[in-house]
Biopython code that builds the backbone (N, CA, C, O; Angstrom):
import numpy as np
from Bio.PDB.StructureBuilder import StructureBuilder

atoms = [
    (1, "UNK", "N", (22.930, -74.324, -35.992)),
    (1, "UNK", "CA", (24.153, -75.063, -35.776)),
    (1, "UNK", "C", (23.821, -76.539, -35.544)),
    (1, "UNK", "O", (22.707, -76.780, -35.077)),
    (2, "UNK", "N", (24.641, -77.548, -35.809)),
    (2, "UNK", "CA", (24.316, -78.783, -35.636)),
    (2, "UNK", "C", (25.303, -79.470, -35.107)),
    (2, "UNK", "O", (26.376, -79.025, -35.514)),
    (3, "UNK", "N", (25.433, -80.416, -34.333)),
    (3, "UNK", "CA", (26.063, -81.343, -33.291)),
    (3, "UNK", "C", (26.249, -82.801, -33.832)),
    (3, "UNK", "O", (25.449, -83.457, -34.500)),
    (4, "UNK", "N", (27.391, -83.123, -33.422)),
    (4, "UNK", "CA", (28.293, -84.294, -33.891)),
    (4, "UNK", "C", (28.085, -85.149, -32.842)),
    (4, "UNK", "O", (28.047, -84.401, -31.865)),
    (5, "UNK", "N", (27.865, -86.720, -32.318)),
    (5, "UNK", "CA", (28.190, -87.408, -31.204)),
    (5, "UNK", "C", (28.339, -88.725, -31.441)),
    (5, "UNK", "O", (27.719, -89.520, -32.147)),
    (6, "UNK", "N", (29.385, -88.827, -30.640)),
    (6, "UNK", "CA", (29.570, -90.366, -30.848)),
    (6, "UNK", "C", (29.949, -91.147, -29.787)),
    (6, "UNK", "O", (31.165, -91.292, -29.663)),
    (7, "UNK", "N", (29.028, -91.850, -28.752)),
    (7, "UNK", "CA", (28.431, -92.787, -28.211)),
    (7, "UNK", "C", (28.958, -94.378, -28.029)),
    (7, "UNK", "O", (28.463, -95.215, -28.784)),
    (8, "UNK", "N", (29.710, -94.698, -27.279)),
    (8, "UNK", "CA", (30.198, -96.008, -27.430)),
    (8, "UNK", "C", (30.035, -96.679, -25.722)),
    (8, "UNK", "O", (30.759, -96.390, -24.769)),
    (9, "UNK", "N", (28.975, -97.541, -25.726)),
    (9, "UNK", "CA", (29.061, -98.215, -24.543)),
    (9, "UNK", "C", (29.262, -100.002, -24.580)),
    (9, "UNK", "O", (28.377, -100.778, -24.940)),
    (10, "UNK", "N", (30.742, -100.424, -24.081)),
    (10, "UNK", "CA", (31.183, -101.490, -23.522)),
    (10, "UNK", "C", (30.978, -102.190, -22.317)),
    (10, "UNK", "O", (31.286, -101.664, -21.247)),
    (11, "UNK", "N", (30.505, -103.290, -22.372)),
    (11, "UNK", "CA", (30.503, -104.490, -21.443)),
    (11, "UNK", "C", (31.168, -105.570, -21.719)),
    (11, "UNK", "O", (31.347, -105.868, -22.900)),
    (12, "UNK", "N", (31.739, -106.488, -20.536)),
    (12, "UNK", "CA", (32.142, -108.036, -21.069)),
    (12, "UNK", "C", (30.472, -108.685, -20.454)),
    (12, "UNK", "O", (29.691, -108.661, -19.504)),
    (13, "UNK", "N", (30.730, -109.293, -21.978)),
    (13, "UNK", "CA", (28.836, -110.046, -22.005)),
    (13, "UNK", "C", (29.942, -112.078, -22.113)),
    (13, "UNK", "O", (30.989, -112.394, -22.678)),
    (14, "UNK", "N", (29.112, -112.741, -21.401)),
    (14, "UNK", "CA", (29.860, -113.722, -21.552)),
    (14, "UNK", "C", (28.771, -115.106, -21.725)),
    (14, "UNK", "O", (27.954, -115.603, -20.950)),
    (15, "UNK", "N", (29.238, -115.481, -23.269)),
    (15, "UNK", "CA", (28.101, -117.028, -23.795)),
    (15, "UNK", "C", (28.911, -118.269, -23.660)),
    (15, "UNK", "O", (29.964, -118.632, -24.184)),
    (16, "UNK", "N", (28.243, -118.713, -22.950)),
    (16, "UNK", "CA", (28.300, -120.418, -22.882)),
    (16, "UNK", "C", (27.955, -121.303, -23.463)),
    (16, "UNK", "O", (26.777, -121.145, -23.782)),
    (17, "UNK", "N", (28.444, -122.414, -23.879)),
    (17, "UNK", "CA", (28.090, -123.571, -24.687)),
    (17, "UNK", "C", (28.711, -124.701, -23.993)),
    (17, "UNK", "O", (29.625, -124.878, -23.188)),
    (18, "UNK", "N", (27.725, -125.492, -24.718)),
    (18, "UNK", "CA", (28.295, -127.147, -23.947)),
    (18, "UNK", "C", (28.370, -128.046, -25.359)),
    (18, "UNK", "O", (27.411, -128.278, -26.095)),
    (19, "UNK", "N", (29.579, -128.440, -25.529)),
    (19, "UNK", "CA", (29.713, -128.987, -26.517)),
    (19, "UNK", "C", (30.127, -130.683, -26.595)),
    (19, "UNK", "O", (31.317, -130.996, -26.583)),
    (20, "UNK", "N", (29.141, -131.649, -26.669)),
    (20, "UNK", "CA", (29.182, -133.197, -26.214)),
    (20, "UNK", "C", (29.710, -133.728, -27.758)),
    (20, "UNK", "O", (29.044, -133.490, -28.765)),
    (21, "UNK", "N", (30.907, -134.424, -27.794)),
    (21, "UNK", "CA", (31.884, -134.873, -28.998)),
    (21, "UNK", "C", (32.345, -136.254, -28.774)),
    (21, "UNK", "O", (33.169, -136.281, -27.859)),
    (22, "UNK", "N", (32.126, -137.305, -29.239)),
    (22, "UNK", "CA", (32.341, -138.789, -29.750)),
    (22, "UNK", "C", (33.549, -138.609, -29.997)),
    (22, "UNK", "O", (34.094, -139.640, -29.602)),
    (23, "UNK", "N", (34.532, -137.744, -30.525)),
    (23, "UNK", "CA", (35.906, -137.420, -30.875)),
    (23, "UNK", "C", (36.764, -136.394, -30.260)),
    (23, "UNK", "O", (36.262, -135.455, -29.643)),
    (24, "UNK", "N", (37.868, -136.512, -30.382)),
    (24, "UNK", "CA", (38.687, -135.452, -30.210)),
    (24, "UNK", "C", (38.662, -134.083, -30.484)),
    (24, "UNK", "O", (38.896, -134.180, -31.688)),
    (25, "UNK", "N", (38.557, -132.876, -30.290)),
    (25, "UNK", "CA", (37.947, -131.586, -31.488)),
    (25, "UNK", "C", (39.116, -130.638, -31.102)),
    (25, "UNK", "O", (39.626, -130.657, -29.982)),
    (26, "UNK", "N", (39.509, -129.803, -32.109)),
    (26, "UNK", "CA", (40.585, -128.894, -32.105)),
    (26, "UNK", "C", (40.009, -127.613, -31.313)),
    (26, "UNK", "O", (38.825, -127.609, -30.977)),
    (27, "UNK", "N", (40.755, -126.657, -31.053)),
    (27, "UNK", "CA", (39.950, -125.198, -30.886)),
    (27, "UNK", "C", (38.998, -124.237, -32.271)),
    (27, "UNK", "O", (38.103, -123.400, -32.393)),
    (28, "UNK", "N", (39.594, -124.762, -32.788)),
    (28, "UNK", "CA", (38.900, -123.875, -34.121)),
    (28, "UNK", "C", (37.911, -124.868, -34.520)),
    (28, "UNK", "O", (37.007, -124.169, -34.978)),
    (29, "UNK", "N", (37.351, -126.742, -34.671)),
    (29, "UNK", "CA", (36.593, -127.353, -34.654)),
    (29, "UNK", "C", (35.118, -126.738, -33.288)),
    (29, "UNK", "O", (33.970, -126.302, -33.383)),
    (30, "UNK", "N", (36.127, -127.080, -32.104)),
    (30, "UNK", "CA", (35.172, -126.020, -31.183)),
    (30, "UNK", "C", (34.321, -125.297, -31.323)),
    (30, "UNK", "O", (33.149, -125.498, -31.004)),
    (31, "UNK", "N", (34.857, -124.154, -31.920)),
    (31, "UNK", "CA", (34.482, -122.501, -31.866)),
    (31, "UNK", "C", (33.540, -122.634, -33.141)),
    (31, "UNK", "O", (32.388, -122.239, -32.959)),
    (32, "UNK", "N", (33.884, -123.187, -34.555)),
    (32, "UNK", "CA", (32.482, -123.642, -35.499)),
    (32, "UNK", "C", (32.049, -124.310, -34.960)),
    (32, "UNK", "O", (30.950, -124.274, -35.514)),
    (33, "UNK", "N", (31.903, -125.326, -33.901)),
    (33, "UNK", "CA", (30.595, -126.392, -33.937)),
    (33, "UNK", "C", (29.627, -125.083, -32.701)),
    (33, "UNK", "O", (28.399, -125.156, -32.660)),
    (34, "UNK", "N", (30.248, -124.196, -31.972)),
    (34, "UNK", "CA", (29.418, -123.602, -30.782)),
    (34, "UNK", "C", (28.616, -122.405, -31.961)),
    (34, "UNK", "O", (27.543, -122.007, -31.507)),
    (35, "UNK", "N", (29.030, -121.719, -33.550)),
    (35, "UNK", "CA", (28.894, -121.371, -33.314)),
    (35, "UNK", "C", (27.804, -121.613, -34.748)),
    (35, "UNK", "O", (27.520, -120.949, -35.746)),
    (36, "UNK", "N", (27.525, -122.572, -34.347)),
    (36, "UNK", "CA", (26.242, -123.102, -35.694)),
    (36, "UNK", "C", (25.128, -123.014, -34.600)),
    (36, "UNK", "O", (24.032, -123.214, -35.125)),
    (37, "UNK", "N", (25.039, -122.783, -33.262)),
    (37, "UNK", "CA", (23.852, -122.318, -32.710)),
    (37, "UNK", "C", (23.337, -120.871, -32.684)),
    (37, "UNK", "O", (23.993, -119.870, -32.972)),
    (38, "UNK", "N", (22.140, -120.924, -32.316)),
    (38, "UNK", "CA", (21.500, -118.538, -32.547)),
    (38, "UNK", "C", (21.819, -118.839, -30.716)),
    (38, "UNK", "O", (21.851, -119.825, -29.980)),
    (39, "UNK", "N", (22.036, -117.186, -30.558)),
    (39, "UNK", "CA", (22.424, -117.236, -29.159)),
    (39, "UNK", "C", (20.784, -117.034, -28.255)),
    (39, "UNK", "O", (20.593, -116.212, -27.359)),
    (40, "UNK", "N", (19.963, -117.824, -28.685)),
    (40, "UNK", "CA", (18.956, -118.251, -27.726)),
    (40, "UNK", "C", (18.976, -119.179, -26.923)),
    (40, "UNK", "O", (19.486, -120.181, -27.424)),
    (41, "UNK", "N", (18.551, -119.349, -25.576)),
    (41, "UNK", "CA", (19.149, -119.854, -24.850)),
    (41, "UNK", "C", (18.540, -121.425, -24.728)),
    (41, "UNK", "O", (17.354, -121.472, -24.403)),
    (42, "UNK", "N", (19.203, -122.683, -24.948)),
    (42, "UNK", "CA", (18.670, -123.674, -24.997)),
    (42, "UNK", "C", (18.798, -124.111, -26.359)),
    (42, "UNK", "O", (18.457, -125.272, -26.588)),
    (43, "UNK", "N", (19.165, -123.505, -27.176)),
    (43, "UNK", "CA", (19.361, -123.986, -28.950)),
    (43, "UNK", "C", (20.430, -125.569, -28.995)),
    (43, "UNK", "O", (21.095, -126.166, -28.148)),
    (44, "UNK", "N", (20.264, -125.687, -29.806)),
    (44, "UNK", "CA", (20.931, -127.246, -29.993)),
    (44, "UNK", "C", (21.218, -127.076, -31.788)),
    (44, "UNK", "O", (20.744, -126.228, -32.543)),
    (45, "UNK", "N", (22.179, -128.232, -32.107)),
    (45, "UNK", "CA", (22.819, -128.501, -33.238)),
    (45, "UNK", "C", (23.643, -129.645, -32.797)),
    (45, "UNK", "O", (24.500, -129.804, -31.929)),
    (46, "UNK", "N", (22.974, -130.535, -33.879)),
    (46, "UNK", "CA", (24.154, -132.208, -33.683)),
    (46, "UNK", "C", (24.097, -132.320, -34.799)),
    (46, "UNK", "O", (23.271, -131.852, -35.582)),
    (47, "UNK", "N", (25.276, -133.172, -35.042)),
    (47, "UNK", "CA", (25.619, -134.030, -35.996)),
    (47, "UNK", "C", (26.019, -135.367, -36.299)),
    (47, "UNK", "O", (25.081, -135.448, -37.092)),
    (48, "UNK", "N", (26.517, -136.402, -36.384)),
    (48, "UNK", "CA", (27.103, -137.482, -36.448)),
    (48, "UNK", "C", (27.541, -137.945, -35.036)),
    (48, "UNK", "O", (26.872, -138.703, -34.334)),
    (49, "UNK", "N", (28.846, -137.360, -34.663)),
    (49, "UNK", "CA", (29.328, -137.583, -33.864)),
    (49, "UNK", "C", (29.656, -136.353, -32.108)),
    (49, "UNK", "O", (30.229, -136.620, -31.052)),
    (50, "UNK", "N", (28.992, -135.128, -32.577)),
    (50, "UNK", "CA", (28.310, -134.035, -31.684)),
    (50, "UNK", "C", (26.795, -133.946, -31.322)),
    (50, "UNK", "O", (25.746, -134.392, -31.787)),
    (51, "UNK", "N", (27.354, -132.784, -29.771)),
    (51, "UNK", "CA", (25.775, -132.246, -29.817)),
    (51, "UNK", "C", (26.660, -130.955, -29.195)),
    (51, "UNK", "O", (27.660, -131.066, -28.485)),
    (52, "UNK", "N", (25.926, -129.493, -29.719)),
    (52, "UNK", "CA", (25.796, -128.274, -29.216)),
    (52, "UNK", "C", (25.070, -128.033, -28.357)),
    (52, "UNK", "O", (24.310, -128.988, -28.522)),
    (53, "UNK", "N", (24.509, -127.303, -27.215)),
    (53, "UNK", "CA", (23.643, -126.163, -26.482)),
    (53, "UNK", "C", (24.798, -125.480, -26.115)),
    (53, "UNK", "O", (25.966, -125.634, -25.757)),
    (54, "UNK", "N", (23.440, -124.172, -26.511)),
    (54, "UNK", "CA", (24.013, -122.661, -26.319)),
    (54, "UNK", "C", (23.248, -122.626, -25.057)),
    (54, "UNK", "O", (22.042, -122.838, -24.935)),
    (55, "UNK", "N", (24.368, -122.241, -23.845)),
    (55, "UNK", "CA", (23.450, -122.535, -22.694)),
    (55, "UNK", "C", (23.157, -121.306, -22.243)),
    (55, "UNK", "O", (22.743, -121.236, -21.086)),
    (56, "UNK", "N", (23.276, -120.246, -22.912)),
    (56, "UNK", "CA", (22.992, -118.665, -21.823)),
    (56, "UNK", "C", (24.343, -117.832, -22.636)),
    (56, "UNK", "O", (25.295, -118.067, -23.380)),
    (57, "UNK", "N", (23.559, -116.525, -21.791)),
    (57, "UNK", "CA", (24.715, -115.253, -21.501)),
    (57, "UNK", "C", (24.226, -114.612, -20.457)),
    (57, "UNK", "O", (23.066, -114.269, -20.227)),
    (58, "UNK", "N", (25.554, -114.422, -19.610)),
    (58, "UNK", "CA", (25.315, -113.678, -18.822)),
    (58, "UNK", "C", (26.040, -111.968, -18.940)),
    (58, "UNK", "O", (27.069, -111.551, -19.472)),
    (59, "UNK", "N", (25.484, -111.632, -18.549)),
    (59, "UNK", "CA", (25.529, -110.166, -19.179)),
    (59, "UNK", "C", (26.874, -109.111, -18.051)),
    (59, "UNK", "O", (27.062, -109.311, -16.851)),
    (60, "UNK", "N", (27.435, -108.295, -18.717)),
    (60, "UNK", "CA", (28.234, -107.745, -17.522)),
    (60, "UNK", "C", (28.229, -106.581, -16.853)),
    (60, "UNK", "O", (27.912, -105.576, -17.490)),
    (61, "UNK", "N", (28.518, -106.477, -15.671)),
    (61, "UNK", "CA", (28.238, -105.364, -15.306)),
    (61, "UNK", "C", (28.510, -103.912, -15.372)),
    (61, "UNK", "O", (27.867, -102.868, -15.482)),
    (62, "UNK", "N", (30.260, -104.457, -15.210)),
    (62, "UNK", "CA", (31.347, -102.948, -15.265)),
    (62, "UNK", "C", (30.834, -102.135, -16.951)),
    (62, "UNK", "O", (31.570, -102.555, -17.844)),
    (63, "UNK", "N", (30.369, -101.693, -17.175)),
    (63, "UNK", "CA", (30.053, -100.698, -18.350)),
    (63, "UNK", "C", (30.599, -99.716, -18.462)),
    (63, "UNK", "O", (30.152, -98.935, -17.622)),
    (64, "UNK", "N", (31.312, -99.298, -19.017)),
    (64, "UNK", "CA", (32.448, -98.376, -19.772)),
    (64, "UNK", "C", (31.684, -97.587, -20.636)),
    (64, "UNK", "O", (31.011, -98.120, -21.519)),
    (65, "UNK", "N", (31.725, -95.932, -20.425)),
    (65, "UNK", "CA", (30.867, -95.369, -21.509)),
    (65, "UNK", "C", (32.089, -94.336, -22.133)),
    (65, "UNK", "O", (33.129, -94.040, -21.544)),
    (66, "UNK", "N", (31.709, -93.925, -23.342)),
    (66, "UNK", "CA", (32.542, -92.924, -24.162)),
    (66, "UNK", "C", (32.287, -92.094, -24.763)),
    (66, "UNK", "O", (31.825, -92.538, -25.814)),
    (67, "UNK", "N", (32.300, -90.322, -24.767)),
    (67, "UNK", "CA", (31.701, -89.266, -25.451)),
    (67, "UNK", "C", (32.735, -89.265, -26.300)),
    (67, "UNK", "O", (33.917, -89.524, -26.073)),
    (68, "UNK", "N", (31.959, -88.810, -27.757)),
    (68, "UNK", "CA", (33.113, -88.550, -28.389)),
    (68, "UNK", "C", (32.473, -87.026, -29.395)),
    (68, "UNK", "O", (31.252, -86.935, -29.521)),
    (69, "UNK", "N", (33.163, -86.192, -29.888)),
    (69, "UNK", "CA", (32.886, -85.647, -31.099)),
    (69, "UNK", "C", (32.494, -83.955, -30.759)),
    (69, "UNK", "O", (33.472, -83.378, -30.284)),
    (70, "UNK", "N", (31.764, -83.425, -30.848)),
    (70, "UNK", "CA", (31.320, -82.123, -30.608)),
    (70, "UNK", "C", (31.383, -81.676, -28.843)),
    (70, "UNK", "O", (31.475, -82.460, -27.899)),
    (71, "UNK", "N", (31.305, -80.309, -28.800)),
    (71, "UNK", "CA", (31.016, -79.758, -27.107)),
    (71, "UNK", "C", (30.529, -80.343, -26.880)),
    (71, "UNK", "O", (29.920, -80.887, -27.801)),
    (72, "UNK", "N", (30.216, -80.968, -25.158)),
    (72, "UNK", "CA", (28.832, -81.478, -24.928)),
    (72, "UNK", "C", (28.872, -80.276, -23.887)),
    (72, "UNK", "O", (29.790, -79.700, -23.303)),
    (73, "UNK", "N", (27.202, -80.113, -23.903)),
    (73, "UNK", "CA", (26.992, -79.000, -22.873)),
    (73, "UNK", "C", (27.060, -79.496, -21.262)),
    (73, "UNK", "O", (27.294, -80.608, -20.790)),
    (74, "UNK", "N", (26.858, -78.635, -20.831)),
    (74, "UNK", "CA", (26.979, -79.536, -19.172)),
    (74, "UNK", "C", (25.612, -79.040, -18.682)),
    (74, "UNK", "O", (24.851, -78.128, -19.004)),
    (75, "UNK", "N", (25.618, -80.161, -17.642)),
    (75, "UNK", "CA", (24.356, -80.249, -16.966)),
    (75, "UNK", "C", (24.008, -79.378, -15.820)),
    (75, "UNK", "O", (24.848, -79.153, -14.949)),
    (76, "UNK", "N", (22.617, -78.794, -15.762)),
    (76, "UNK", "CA", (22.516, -77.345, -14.226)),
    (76, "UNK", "C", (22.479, -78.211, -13.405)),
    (76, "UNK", "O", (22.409, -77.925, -12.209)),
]
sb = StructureBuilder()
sb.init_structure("model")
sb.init_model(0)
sb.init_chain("A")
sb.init_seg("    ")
for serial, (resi, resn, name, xyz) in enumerate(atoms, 1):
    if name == "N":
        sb.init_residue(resn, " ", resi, " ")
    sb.init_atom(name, np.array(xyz, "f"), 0.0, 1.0, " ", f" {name:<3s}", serial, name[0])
structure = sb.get_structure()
């Protein structure tokens, strides 16, 4: 016999950026200029009139888990 499972674990994980702009910037200007950095921590990206750092993530705690799919047996 063979077993089905499906496994889903949620956190709120939360990344920061600091985004230094010579201009005015929209929300959606924003969100592309944060997100031309890799989420390593300390990365940078400028251009003309910007500068990016990706300053961190901090990770979350409350974790939410989810069985899904076949019996699961229970534990002695």
């Amino acid at each position: 016999m063979k077993f089905t499972y499906y496994y889903e674990e949620t956190s709120q994980d939360t990344r920061s950026w600091e985004i230094e702009s010579e201009v005015m910037l929209t929300e959606n200007e924003i969100q592309d200029l944060a997100l031309e950095t890799t989420f390593e921590e300390g990365d940078t990206s400028s251009g003309d009139t910007y500068k990016v750092t990706f300053k961190g993530t901090e990770y979350g705690d409350d974790c939410q888990c989810e069985y899904d799919g076949d019996e699961i047996k229970e534990e002695d």
